[in-house]
N, C-alpha and C positions, 0 to 999 in steps of 0.2 A: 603525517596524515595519509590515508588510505586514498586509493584511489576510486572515483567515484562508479559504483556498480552499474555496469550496461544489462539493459531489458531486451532482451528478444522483439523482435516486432510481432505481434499477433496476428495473423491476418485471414486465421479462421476464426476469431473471435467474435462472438455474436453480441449485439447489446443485453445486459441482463433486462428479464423480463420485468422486473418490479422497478428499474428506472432507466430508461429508452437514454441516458443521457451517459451512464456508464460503459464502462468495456468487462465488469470485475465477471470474476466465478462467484456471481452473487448468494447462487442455489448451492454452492459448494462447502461456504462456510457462513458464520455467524459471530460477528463482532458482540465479544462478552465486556470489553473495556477499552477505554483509550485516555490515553495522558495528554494533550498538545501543550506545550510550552513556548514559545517564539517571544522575539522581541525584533521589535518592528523600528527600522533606521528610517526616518523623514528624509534625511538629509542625503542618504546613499541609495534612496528608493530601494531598500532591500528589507526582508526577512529572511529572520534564521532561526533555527530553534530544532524541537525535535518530537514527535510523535511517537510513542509507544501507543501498540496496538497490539490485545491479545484477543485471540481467534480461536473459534472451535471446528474443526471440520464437522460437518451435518450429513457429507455421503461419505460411503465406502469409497476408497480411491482416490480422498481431499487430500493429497500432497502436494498438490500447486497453488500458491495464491497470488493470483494476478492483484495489483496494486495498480487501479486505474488515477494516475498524476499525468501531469503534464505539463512541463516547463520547471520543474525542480530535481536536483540533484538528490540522490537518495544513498548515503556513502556507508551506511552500514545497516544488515538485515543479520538476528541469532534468531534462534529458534531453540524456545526453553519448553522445560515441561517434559510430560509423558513420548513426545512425540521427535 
């Protein structure tokens, strides 16, 4: 097992405009699909599972995509396609 990926702290990061509750580069790209998969333990209070997300940049210079989570472990990020 990999070790789980560390995030940067952002802390010029402004809330995106279209939802005050995010931190993402909301105006940067554009969610075309997403898979969620989990399975949820009663007994261990946990979930686990895994999210596939494919994204299109919308500006010139969309090579960062901030991934606003909080509280979950995110152990592996590829990057398919043209890009």
């Amino acid at each position: 097992m990999k070790a789980p990926l560390s995030a940067p702290i952002l802390q010029d990061v402004v809330p995106c405009p279209n939802d005050p509750n995010s931190f993402t580069n909301c105006n940067s790209f554009v969610t075309d699909h997403f898979h969620l998969d989990i399975t949820v333990d009663f007994d261990k209070q946990s979930i686990m599972g895994s999210n596939t997300v494919n994204v299109t940049a919308i500006q010139d210079g969309g090579n960062t995509l901030i991934l606003d989570y909080q509280g979950i472990v995110v152990q592996k990020v590829e990057e398919c396609g043209d890009g």
